[in-house]
C-alpha positions as a printed NumPy array, in Angstrom:
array([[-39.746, -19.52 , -31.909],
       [-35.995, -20.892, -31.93 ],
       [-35.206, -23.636, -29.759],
       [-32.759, -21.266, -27.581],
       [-35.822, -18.938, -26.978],
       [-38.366, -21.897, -25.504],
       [-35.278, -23.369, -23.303],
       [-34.203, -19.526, -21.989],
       [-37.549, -18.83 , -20.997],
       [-38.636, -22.247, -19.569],
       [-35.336, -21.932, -17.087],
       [-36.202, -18.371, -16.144],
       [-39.374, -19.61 , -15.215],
       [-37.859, -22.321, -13.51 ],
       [-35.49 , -19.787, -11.704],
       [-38.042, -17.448, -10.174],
       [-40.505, -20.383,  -9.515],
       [-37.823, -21.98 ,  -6.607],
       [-38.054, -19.19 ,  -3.677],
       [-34.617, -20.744,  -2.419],
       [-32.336, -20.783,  -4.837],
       [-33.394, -16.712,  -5.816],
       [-32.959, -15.612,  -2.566],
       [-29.395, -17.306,  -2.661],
       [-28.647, -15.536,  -5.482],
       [-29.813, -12.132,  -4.153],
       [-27.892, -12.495,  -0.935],
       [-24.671, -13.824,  -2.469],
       [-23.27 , -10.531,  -3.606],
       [-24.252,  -8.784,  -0.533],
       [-22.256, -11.709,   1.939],
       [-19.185, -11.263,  -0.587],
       [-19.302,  -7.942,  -0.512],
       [-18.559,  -7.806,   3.241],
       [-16.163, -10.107,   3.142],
       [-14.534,  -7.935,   0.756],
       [-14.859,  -4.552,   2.677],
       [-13.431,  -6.88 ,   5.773],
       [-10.867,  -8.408,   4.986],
       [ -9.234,  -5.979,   2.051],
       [-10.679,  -2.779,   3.11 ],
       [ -7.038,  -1.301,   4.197],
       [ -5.917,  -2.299,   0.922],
       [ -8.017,  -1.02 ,  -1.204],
       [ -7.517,   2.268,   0.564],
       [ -3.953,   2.305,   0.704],
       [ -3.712,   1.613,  -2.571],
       [ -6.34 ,   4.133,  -3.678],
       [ -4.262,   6.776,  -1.934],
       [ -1.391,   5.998,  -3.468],
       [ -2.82 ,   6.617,  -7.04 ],
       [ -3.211,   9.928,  -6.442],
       [ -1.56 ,  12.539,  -7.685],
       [  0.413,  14.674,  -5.826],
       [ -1.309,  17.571,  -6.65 ],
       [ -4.823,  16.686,  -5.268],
       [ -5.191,  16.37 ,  -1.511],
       [ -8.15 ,  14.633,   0.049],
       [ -9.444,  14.746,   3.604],
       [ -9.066,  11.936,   5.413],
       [-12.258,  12.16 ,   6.559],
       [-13.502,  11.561,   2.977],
       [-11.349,   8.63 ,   2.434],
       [-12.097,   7.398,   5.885],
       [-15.566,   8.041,   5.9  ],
       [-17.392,   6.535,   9.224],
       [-20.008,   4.449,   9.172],
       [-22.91 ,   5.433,  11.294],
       [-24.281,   3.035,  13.402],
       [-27.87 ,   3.178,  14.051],
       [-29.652,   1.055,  16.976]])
């Protein structure tokens, strides 16, 4: 086996043996991608809608789709 090989494996064992740091790298995208769809939601959609041609109209309830809260 090439040296690369042995040290790759040894730190992927080393990565799923510490509980901590792979649950902070599961839950890392999911916090960023909130903050994302907070704080740059409105322009991400304004800029979505104006990309499209004028040709194609979309509902607004498909760009503005609600999100269903559930108790």
């Amino acid at each position: 086996m090439s040296m690369a090989f042995i040290l790759i494996k040894r730190n992927i064992k080393l990565f799923f043996k510490d509980k901590g740091m792979f649950f902070t790298s599961l839950i890392t995208p999911a916090i960023l991608l909130v903050l994302y769809v907070t704080f740059l939601g409105n322009v991400y959609r304004d800029s979505f809608t104006s990309n499209l041609p004028n040709s194609l109209k979309l509902s607004e309830s498909i760009i503005e789709e609600p999100v269903k809260k559930t108790l």
